[in-house]
C-alpha angles and dihedrals in degrees: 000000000000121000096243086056086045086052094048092047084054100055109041087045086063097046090053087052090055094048084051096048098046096034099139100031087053093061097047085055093065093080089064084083112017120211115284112255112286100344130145126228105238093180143338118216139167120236124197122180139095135288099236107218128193127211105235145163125254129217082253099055097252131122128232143153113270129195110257089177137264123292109196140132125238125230130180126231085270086059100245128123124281098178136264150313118218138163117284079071086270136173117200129182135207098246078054097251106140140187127201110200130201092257087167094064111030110200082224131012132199121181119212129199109244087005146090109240142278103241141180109208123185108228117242107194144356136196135188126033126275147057093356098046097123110019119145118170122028119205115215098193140155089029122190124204119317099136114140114240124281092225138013101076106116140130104265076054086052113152087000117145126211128177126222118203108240132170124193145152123247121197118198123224132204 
């Protein structure tokens, strides 16, 4: 088994524990962010990575943690793999279809203390053909963790990157 196939198992084997683990509270957590009207759920998978952040100067001279962009892995409820999350933000699946979505201007946002948070993003664009051909709205929800740090973004940090873990579930819309 490579090493890349061992890191995978791993984690998709933690982000299965921590379904399990919060299995009621995840579910009251869908009505933070309801369905989008008349769509149609495509897939629903965990991810489980880390929201890559960069130290970086702002206009005004000062230093703070930016969003690079997420870095997880995707698995289905059977606990294969569905396929990746990248920045963009981009959803890739494992047959190679793949959806970009407007992160920049969430179509509903719902801040969460010690999380990133839930989100619905209308998708931009898609390429290739598969699971993903037609979606049009992807759901962030029953986030964990992802938050950039509070400290620790100066100059002498500049252009410094740290990752943060995260887990979260993402539903799929046509």
């Amino acid at each position: 088994m490579s090493t890349s196939t061992r890191r995978a198992a791993s984690v998709a084997a933690t982000i299965i524990l921590t379904a399990a683990a919060i299995g009621g509270v995840a579910r009251a957590a869908d009505s933070e962010i309801p369905a989008p009207a008349n769509a149609v759920v495509v897939r629903e998978v965990q991810a489980g990575g880390a929201q890559v952040y960069a130290c970086r100067q702002s206009p005004a001279g000062t230093y703070a943690w930016t969003l690079a962009g997420p870095n997880a892995i995707l698995i289905n409820a059977d606990g294969t793999s569905f396929g990746t999350h990248s920045p963009g933000p981009i959803w890739t699946a494992n047959d190679g279809s793949a959806i970009v979505a407007d992160g920049a201007h969430p179509v509903t946002l719902v801040k969460r203390a010690a999380a990133v948070p839930a989100l619905l993003l209308r998708v931009t664009s898609s390429t290739g053909a598969g699971v993903l051909t037609g979606v049009r709205f992807v759901r962030r929800w029953d986030t964990l963790g992802g938050v950039a740090p509070d400290a620790g973004c100066d100059a002498s940090h500049a252009d410094a990157r740290v990752a943060v873990h995260y887990s979260a579930i993402y539903t799929f819309y046509r």
